[in-house]
N, C-alpha and C positions, 0 to 999 in steps of 0.2 A: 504494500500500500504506500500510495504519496501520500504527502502532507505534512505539515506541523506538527508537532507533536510537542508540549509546552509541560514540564514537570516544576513543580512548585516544590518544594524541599526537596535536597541533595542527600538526604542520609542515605540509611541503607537499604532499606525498602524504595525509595524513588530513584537512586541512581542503578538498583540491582532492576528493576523496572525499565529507566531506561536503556541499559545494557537487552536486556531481551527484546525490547523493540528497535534496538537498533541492529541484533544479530536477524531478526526474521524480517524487518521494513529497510533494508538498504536506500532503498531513494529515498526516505522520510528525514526531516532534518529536526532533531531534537533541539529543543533550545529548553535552557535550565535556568533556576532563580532560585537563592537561599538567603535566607537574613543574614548569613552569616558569608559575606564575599567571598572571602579565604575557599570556605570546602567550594564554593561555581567556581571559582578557579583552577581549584585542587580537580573537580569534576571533568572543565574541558582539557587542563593538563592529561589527566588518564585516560581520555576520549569516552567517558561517560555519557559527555555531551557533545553539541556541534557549536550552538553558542550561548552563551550568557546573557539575559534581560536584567537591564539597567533596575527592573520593578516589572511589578506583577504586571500593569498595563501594558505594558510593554510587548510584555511575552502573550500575553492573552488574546490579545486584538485579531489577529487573522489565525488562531490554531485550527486544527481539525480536532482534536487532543488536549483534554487537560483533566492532568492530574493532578491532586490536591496529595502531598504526602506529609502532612503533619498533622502534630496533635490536633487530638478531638476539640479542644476549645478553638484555637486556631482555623481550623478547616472551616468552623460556623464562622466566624469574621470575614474569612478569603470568600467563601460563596457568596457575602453579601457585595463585597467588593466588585466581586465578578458580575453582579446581577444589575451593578451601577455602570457596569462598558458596554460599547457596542460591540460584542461578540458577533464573530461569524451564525449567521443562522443555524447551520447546519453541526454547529460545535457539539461534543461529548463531553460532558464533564465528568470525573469520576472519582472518588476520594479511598485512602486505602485505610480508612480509621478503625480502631476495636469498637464504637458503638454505631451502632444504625439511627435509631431510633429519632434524636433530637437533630441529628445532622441532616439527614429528609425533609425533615419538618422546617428545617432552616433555608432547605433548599427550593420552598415556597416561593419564592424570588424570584429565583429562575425559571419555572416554572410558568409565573406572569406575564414573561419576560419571551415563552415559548423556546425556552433553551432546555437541553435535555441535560436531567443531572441522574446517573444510574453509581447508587453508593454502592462500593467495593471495597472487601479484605481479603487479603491476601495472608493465608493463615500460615507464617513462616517466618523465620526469624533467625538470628544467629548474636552469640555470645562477643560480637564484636559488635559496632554502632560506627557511623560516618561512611562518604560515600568512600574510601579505601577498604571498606569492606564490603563493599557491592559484588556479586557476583553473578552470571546469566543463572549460574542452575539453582539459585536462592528456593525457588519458586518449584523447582523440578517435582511431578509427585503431590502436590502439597495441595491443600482444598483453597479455592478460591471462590467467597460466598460473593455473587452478587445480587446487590436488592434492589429492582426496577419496581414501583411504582405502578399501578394498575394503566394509566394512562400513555407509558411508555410502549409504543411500537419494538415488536420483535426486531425489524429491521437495525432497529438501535442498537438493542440487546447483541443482537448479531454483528453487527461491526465494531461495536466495544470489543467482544470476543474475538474478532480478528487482530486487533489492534495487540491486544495480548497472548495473539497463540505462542509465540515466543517464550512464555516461563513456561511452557509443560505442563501448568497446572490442571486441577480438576477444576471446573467449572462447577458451583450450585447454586441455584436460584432461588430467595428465599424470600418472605417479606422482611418489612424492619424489622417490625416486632419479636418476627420467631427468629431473627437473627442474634436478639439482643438477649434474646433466653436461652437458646442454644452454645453461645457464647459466655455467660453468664454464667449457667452450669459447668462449663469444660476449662472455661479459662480465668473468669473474673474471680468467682469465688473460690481458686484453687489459690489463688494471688492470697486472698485474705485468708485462709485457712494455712498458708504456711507463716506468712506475717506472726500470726497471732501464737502459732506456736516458737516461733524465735521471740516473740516478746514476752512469752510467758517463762521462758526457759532464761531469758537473760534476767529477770525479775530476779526467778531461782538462782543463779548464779550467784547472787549478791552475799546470798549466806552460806554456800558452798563453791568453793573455789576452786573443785574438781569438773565440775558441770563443762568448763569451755571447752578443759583438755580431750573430756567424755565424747565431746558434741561432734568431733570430727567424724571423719568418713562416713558412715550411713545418715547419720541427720544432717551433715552437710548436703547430700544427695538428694533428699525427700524434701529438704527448705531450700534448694538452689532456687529457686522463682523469687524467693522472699530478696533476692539479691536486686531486683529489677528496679527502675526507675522510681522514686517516691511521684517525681510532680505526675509522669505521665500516667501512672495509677490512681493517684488522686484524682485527674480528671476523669477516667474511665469510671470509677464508681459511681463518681457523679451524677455523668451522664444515665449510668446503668441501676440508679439506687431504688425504685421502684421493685426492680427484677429481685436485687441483691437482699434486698431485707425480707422479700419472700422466702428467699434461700437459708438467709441466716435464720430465720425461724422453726422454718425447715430441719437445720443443722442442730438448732436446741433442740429439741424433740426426739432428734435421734440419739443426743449425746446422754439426753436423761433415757432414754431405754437401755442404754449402756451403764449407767448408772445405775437405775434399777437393777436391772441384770448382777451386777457385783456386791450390789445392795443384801441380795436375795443368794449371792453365793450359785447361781443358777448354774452349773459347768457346762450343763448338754445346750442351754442357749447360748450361751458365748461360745461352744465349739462352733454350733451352729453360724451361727455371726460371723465367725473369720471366716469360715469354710465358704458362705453362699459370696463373702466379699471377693475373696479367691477365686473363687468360680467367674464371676464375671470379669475379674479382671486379668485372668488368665485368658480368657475370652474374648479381651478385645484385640484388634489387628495389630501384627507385629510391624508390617512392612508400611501402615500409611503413617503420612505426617497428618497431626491432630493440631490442635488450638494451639498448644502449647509445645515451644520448638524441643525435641528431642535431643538426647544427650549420650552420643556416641564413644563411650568410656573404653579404652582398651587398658590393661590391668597389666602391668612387666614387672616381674620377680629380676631387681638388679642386683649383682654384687656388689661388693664393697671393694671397689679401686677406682684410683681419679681419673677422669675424661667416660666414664662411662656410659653418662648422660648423655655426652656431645656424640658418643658413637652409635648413639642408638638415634638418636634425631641426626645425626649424617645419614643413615640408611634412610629415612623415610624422605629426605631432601632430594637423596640422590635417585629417587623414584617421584621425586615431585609433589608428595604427598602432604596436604595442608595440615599444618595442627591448629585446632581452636584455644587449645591450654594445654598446660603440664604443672602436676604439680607431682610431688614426692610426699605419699603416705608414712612413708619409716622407714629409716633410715639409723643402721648403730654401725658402732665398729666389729666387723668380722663377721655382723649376719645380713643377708640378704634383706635390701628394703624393696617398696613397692612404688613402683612411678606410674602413675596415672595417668593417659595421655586423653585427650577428647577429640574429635573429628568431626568436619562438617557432615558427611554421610555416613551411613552403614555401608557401602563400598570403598570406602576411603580406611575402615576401618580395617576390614578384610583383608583389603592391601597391605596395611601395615604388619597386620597380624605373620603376614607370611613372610614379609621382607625381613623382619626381625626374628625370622624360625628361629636363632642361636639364644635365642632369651627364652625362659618360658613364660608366657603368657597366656591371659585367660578374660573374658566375658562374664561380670558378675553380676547379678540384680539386685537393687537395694533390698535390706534386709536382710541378705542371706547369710 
C-alpha cells in the first residue's frame, strides 16, 4: 500500500509498528513525532522512520494513517487535537492503548467530524521500553484486539488490517466494552494483584529482615508485572475502574472462601482448590502470546571460574541470539551457581538452549 502513514509516539510499541509497516508497505512513507525530539531523531537515525513532524499538525494533515501510540490519558487529548484539523477525509485513525472504553467515547469528535477512528491493542510487549527497542517480530503470534464501533464500514476494518498485516498478529474484533473486561480480567487486575502482594510483603519485611533475602527467585517471578510503570498503571485503572472494582470484589469473596476453608481446617476442599486451579491452568495455551508479555527464562548451572559468564553470552552472540536480561541466582566459591538468562521468544530460547549444550541447562516453572 501507498501513503502516509503518521505515528504519534516513538517508543516501543509505535516505532516496532512502524518497522512492520515499513517491512510489508515499501512505497508508504512513515513520518514520526515524539514529545521527546531526541528518541524522532534516534527513530529516523535507525530508519524507524522516513521523516520527523515538526508537531502533530504537521504530521497529521495529509496521512492515510495515524497512529496514536501513547498513554491512555494522552491519546484522549491527541484525538481531540486531531478532530480540530482538516484531516484527509479518507484518514484511519487508530490508537494502541490498554483501555477501550473512555478512549471511543473520546473519539466522538471524530466521528462528527466523519473521520474514522477504529481503537487498537496490540497485546505484546517486551522488558525493554524506547524506540531502540523496536522490533518487526514485537507483534509476531500475538492477539491484536480491534474495536470498531457499530457504524464503522468493514471496508475500514479491512484496510486498517492491511495496513498492519506486517506484525503477524492475530486479528480480534471486539466491542469497547468487552475489550475492557477481557483485558481487565487477564491483565489489569493481575497488575494489582501482584502490587498488592509486594506491598504486603514489604510491610512484612519491616519486622523480619529475612523476608527480602527469602523473596528472591520464585516471588520475584510470580511479582515480575509488579515491576511495571507506576504512572502508566495508574492511568489504566483509571480509565478501567468500573470493571476493576467489580473484580476486586470478586477477588474478596474468593479470598474469604479460602479463609473459611482454613478456618474450618477443611483438607479435601483446599486439595480440591489447588487441584481445579491447576487444572485450568495447566490448560491454558503454551504457545500463544496472552495480555501479559511472556517471560522466556533459560536456567544455566555455571561453575565457579572467571570469564565464565562472558563465554556463555559469547556463544549466544556468536549465533546472534538477543538477551532481554541476565541475572545470576547463586553464586559461592567452589559450587556451581545459576545464571538466569531471559529471551525475547520461545525460539530464541531453544537456540540458546543448544548453543550452550557444554552447560547444563534447564526450563523451570515458577513454583517448582
Amino acid at each position: 500500500m501507498k501513503g502516509r502513514v503518521f505515528v504519534i509516539g516513538l517508543g516501543l510499541i509505535g516505532g516496532s509498528l512502524a518497522l512492520c509497516i515499513k517491512k510489508e508497505h515499501n512505497e508508504a512513507v512513515i513520518v514520526g513525532f515524539d514529545i521527546n525530539p531526541e528518541q524522532a531523531i534516534l527513530a529516523k537515525m535507525l530508519g524507524v522512520i522516513d521523516d520527523i513532524a515538526e508537531n502533530i499538525c504537521d504530521g497529521a494533515i495529509d496521512a492515510e494513517l495515524i497512529i496514536i501510540a501513547v498513554p491512555v490519558n494522552e491519546t484522549k487529548e491527541i484525538i481531540q487535537l486531531l478532530s480540530e484539523l482538516p484531516l484527509n477525509s479518507e484518514v484511519i485513525v487508530t490508537d494502541t492503548g490498554s483501555t477501550k472504553g473512555r478512549i471511543v467515547e473520546s473519539a466522538t469528535s471524530l466521528k462528527q467530524k466523519g473521520i474514522t477512528f477504529i481503537g487498537g491493542h496490540p497485546m505484546a510487549g517486551s522488558h525493554k521500553s524506547g524506540v531502540t527497542a523496536a522490533k518487526e517480530i514485537l507483534f509476531e503470534n500475538a492477539l491484536y484486539l480491534l474495536t470498531p464501533e457499530e457504524h464503522i464500514e468493514d471496508t475500514k476494518l479491512e484496510t486498517l488490517k492491511e495496513w498492519l498485516i506486517g506484525t503477524n498478529a492475530k486479528f480480534l474484533t471486539v466491542t469497547p466494552g468487552n475489550h475492557d473486561y477481557l483485558t481487565g480480567i487477564v491483565s489489569h487486575f493481575p497488575h494489582i494483584i501482584a502490587a498488592s502482594i509486594v506491598r504486603q510483603t514489604e510491610k512484612l519485611s519491616e519486622a523480619e529482615g529475612l523476608i527480602p533475602r527469602l523473596a528472591a527467585g520464585g516471588f520475584r517471578d510470580i511479582t515480575r508485572i509488579a515491576s511495571s510503570s507506576p504512572a502508566m498503571w495508574k492511568d489504566i485503572l483509571l480509565h478501567n475502574r468500573e470493571i476493576l472494582i467489580k473484580l476486586l470484589n470478586q477477588w474478596l469473596d474468593e479470598m474469604n472462601g479460602v479463609k473459611s476453608l482454613l478456618e474450618k481446617e477443611n483438607s479435601a476442599a483446599i486439595f480440591d482448590y489447588f487441584k481445579q486451579a491447576k487444572q485450568f491452568r495447566d490448560g491454558l495455551p503454551q504457545k500463544e502470546k496472552g495480555a501479559i508479555p511472556a517471560f522466556y527464562d533459560l536456567y544455566v548451572d555455571v561453575p565457579d571460574y572467571p570469564g565464565v559468564i562472558s563465554e556463555i553470552t559469547g556463544y549466544l552472540a556468536k549465533e546472534k541470539i538477543s538477551i532481554t536480561n541476565i541475572r545470576i541466582l547463586e553464586t559461592r566459591e567452589d559450587i556451581n551457581g545459576v545464571l538466569v538468562i531471559s529471551f525475547q521468544t520461545e525460539e530464541d530460547r531453544q537456540k540458546a538452549e543448544h548453543c550452550i549444550g557444554n552447560y547444563s541447562s534447564y526450563v523451570t516453572s515458577i513454583g517448582s
